[in-house]
N, C-alpha and C positions, 0 to 999 in steps of 0.2 A: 383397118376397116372401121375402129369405130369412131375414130377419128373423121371419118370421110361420113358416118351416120349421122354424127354429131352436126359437123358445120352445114351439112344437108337438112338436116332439124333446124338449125337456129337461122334457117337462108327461110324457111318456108315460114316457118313465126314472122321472122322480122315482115316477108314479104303481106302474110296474110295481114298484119296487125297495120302494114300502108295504106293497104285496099282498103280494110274497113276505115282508118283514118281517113282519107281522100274520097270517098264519099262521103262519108258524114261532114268533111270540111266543104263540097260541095251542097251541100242542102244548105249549112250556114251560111255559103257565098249569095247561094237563089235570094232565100227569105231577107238577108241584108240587103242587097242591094232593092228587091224590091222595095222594101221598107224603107229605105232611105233614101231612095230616088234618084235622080241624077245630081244634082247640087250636094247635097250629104255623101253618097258614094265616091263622088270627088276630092271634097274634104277630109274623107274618113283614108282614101288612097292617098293624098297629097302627104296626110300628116305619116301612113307609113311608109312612104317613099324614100321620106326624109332623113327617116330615125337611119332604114335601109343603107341609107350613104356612109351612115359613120358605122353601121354595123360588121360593113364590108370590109372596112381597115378594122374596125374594132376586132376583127376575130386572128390576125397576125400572124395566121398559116400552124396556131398552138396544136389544132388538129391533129394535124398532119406530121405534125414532130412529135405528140406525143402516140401515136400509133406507130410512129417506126421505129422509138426507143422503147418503149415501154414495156419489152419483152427480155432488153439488157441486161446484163449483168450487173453493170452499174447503177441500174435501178430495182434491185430486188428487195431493197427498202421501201421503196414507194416513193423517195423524195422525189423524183421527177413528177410524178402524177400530182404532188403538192404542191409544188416549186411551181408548175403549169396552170392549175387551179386557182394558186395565189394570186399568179401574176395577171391571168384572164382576167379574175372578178375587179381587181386594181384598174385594170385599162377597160374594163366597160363600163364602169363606174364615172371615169374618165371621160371618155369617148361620149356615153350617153346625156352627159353632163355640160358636155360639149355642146352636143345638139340641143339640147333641151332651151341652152342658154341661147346660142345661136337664133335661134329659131324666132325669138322678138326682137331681131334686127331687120328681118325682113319687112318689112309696110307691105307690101303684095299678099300678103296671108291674113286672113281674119282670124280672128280670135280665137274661133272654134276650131282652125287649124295649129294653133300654138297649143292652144292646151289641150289636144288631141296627141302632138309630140310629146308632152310631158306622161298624161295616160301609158300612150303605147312605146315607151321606153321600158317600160319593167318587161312588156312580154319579151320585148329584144335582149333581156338583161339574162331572162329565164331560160330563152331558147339558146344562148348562146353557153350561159353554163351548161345547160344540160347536154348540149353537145360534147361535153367532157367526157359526163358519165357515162353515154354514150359508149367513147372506146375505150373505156374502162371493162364495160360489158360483152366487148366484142372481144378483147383479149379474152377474157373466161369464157366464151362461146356462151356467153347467158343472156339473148338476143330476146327470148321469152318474155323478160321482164322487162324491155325495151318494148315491145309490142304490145304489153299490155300497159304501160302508161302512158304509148300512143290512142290505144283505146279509149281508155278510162278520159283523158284530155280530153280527145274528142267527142264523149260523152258529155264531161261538164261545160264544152265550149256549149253543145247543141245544147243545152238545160241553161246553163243562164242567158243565149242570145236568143232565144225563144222567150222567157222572162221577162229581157229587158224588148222584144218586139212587143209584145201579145199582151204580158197584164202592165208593166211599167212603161211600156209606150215611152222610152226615150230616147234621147237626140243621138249623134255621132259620138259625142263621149262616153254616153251608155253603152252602146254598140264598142266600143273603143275596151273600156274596161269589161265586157264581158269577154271580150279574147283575152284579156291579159288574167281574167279569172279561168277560163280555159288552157292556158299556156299552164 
């Protein structure tokens, strides 16, 4: 039974700490996009669309292998959770690197769509680790702390893209780096 209290506790944390995440990333979608109009909004999507393609391979199904072993016996070391970690940050270092580089061979993209890919490669670098910690949290049912750094992000997303709307009034790379400061 307190088994079944427990994962029942850490289901309503994780779930309450999406809610308040998912609207507060919703009031930063309103104000961004108003703020950068249709042309900037395009740009600002183009360049994360982009990163999004390698991010896709970049993530290698680590997840999901490390949540099915990670409870093993042959990892009561930890080395898997290491070994996975290791190898993650290698290959989106890789991958992102990839894009980044990639990204001025195209002539179809302006400027402020390339170095917009370079910006919003660290948030991809960020979300992709912290996906780790993630099931690391979930094997100790400490889902708590998962929901309150979904919080707290989307606190600092809403404080500095507010910032960079309201008193710094900058372009799409502003906007760019303040997610990757909220990430």
């Amino acid at each position: 039974m307190y088994l079944l209290r427990q994962v029942a506790r850490n289901t309503a944390l994780q779930f309450t700490g999406k809610m308040i995440g998912t609207i507060m990333g919703l009031f930063v979608a309103l104000i961004t996009f108003r703020y950068l109009g249709d042309e900037g909004t395009g740009n600002m999507n183009t360049a994360m669309s982009y990163v999004q393609l390698f991010a896709i391979v970049m993530d290698l199904g680590l997840y999901v292998v490390l949540l099915k072993h990670i409870r093993s016996t042959e990892n009561a070391d930890g080395t898997l959770q290491n070994n996975i970690f290791s190898f993650r940050m290698a290959t989106a270092i890789v991958f992102l690197l990839i894009a980044i580089s990639s990204v001025w061979l195209i002539p179809q993209y302006p400027a402020i769509v390339k170095w917009g890919v370079l910006v919003i490669a660290a948030n991809f670098f960020f979300i992709t680790m912290n996906q780790l910690f993630q099931a690391i949290f979930q094997q100790h049912l400490a889902m708590g702390w998962v929901a309150m750094d979904e919080v707290i992000s989307k606190i600092t997303l809403v404080l500095s893209t507010t910032t960079v709307i309201y008193i710094v009034k900058g372009n799409v790379l502003f906007v760019l780096l303040a997610i990757v400061i909220g990430g």
